[in-house]
C-alpha positions as CSV (number, residue, x, y, z in Angstrom):
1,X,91.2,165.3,133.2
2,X,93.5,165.6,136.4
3,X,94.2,169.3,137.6
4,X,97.7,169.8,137.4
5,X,99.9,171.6,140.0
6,X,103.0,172.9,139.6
7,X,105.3,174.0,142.1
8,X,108.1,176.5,140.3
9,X,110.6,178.8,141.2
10,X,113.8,179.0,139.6
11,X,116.0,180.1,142.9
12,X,116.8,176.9,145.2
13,X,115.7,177.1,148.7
14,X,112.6,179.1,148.9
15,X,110.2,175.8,150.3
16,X,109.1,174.5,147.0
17,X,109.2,170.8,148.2
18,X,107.9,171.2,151.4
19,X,104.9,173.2,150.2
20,X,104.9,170.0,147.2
21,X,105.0,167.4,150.3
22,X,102.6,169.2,152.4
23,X,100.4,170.1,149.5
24,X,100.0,166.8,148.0
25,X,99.3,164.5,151.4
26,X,96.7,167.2,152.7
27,X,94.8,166.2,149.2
28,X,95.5,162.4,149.5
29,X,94.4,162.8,153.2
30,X,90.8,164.4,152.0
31,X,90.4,161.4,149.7
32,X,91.2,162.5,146.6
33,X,93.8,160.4,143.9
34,X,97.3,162.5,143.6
35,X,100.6,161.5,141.8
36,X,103.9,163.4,142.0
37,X,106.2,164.2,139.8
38,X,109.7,165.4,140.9
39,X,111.4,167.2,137.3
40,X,114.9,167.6,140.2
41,X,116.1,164.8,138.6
42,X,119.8,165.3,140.5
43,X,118.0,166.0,144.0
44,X,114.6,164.5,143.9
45,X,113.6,165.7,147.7
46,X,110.2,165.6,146.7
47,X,110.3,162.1,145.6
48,X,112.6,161.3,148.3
49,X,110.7,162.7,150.9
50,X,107.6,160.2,149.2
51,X,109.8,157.3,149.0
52,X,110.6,158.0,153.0
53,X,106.7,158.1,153.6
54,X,106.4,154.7,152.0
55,X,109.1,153.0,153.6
56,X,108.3,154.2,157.3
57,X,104.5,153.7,156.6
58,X,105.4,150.2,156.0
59,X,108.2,149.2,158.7
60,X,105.8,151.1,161.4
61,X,102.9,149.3,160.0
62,X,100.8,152.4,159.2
63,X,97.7,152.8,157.5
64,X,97.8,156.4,156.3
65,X,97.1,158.2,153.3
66,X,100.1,158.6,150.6
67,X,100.6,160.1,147.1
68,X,101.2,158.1,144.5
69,X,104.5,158.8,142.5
70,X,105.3,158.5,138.9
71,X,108.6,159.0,137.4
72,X,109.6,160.1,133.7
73,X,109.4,157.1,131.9
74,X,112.3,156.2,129.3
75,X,112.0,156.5,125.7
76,X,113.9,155.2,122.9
77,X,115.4,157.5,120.8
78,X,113.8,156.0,117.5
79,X,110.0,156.5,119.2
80,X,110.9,160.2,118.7
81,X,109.2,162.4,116.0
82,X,111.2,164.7,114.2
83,X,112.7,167.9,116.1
84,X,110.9,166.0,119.1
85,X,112.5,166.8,121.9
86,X,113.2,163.6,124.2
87,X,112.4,165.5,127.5
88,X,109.1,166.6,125.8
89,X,108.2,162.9,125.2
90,X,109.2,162.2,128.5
91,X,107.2,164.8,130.4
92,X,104.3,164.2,127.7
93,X,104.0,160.3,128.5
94,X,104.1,160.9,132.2
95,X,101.5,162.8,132.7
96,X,99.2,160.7,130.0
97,X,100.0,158.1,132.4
98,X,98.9,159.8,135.5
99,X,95.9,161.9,133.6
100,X,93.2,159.1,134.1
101,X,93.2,157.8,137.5
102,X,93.7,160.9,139.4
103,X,92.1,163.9,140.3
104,X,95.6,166.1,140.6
105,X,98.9,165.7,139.6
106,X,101.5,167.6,141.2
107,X,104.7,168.5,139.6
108,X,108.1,169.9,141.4
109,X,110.1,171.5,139.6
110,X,114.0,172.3,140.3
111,X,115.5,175.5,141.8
112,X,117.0,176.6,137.7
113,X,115.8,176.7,134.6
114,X,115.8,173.3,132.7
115,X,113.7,172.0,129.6
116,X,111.3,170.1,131.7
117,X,110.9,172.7,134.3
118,X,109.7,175.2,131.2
119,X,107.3,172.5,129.8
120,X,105.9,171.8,133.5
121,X,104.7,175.4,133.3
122,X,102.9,175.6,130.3
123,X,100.8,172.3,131.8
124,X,100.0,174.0,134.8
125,X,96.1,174.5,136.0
126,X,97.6,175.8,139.1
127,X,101.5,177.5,139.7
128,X,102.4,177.8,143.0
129,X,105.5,180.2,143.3
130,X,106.8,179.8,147.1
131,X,108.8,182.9,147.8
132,X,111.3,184.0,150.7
133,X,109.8,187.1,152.5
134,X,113.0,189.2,151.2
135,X,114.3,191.5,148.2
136,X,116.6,188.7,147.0
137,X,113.7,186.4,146.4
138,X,111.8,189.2,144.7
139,X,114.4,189.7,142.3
140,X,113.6,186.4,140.8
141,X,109.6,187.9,139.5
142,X,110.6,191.2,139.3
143,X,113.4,194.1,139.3
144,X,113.4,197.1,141.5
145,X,115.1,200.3,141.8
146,X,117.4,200.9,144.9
147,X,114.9,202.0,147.5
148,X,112.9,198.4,147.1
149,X,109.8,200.9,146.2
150,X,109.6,200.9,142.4
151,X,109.7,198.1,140.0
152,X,111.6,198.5,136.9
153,X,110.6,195.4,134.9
154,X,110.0,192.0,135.0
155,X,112.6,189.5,135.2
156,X,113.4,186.0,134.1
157,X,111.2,184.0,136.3
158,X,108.0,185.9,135.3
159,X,108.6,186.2,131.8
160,X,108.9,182.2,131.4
161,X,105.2,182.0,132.9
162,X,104.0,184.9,130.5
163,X,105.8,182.5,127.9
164,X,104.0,179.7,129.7
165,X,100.6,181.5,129.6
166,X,100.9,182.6,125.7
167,X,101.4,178.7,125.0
168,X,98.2,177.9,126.8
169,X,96.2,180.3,125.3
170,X,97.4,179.2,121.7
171,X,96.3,175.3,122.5
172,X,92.9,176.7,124.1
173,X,93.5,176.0,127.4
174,X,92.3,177.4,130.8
175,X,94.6,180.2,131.4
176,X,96.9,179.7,134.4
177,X,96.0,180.4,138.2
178,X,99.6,181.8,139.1
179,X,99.6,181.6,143.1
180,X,102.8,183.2,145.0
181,X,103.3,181.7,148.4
182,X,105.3,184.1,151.0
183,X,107.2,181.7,153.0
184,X,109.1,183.0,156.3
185,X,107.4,186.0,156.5
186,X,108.8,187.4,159.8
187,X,106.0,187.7,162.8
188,X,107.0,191.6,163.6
189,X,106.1,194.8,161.4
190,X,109.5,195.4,160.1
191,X,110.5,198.3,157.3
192,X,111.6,195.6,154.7
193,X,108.6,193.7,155.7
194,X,106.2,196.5,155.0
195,X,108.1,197.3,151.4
196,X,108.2,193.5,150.6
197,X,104.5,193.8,150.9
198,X,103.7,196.8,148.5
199,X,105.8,195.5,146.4
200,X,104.4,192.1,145.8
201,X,101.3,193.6,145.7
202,X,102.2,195.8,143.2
203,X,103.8,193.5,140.7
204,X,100.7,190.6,141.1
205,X,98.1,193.8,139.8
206,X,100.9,194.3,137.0
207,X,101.5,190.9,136.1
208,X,98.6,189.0,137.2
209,X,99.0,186.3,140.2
210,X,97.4,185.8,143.5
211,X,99.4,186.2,146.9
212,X,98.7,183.3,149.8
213,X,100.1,183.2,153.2
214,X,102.7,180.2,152.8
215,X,105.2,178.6,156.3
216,X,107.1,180.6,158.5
217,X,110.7,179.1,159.3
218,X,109.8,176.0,161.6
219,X,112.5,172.8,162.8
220,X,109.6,170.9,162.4
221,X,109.8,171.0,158.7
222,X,113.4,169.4,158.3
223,X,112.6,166.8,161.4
224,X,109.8,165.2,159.7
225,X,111.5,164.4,156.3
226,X,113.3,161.3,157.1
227,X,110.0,159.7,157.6
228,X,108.2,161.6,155.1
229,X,105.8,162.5,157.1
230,X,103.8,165.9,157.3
231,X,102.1,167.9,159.9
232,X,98.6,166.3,159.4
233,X,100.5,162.7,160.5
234,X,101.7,164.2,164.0
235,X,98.6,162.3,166.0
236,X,98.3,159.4,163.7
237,X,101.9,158.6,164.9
238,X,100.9,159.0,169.2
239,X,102.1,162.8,169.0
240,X,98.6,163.6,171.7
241,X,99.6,166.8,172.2
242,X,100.5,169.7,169.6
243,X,102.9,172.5,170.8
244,X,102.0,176.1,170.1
245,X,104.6,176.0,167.1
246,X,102.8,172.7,164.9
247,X,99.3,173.9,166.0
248,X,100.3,177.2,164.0
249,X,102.4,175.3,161.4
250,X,98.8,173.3,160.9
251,X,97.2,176.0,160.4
252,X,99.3,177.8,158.0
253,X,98.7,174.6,156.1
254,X,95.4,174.5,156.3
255,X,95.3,178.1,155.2
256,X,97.3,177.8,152.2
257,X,95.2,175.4,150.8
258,X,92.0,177.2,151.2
259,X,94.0,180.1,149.5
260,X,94.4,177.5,146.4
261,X,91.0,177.6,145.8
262,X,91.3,174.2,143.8
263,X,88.6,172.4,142.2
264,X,86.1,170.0,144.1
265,X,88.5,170.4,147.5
266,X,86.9,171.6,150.8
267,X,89.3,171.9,153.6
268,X,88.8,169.7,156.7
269,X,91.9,169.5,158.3
């Protein structure tokens, strides 16, 4: 059986396709089979930024590693069981498809809260929740009271992986390792900083998910798209030497997935 990743989070630029992207070739790099799965069916950067990989891999001539990608395959309406719902079917098929010649599948799901996306979750072995370093992003998993310091609840992100979580544990599946990613943390020890960090630590003892160190804000990230490449292509493409801003970009990578602690995968980038 594949591992499946999911990459959630229902607010809409926190990183969640550049962590997908970055995520997925660092495993097809280290030899292992990976598909992806882009549920932004009106955006699709994830598959977009795949589909760029391929085509510049093969005008430049390229030989270098590349995940696979499926897309949700149609079905007709009179396939469907009763109360079936189509997206379901969809999602459901997918995956069968990818399940048995790959080690991981990785799914990207959009910025709001669709059908698929809530589906996506309940599948996932691994969630990776990339978060903006600030209050606004917070609000998202969790609500606080006006000095940042003391949550009040839990809010509609976190209680659609709870729901997620219950679903898994009623089929008899491996509960799920819920991983939130702190993207553009700033480098200097600032007040907001400092609360951000108590209160993510706080809420992941409350509500049960791992932190990881995830990308600081880089223009290397947005330059690299429209050849869907990544930061482990820079010297297969003549880059000879790294600045000071990709050789830590590299390593937040390389970091990140050593904080994913996912099956059979030993880091050696």
């Amino acid at each position: 059986m594949a591992h499946i990743i999911v990459v959630g989070n229902e607010k809409g630029g926190a990183g969640k396709s550049t962590v997908s992207m970055h995520v997925a070739t660092a495993l097809a790099r280290m030899g292992h089979r990976i598909s992806g799965l882009d549920l932004d069916l009106r955006q699709r950067t994830f598959g977009r930024y795949i589909e760029n990989r391929r085509a510049y891999l093969e005008e430049s001539g390229l030989d270098l590693a590349c995940p696979a990608l499926c897309d949700l395959p149609e079905v007709a309406q009179e396939s469907l069981r009763p109360g079936e719902n189509m997206y379901d079917h969809r999602l459901s098929a997918a995956v069968a498809q990818m399940e048995a010649d790959n080690d991981f599948i990785l799914i990207d799901c959009p910025g709001s809260h669709t059908r698929l996306s809530q589906v996506a979750h309940s599948l996932a072995d691994t969630l990776i929740t990339p978060l903006n370093d600030s209050f606004i992003d917070f609000d998202l998993l969790a609500h606080t009271d006006a000095s940042g310091e003391k949550i009040t609840g839990p809010s509609v992100y976190s209680e659609m992986v709870w729901n997620a979580r219950q679903l898994r544990a009623q089929a008899g599946l491996s509960a799920i390792d819920w991983v939130v990613v702190r993207n553009r943390m700033g480098a200097q020890r600032m007040v907001n900083k400092e609360k951000m960090e108590r209160a993510i630590e706080n809420l992941s003892k409350r509500i049960g998910f791992r932190i990881a160190p995830g990308f600081n804000e880089r223009v290397i990230f947005r330059e690299l798209f429209p050849r869907g490449l990544t930061l482990l292509d820079l010297k297969d493409i003549g880059v000879k030497q790294l600045n000071i801003s990709n050789i830590a970009a590299r390593q937040e990578l390389r970091d990140l997935v050593k904080a994913l602690n996912l099956p059979d995968v030993t880091v050696d980038f």
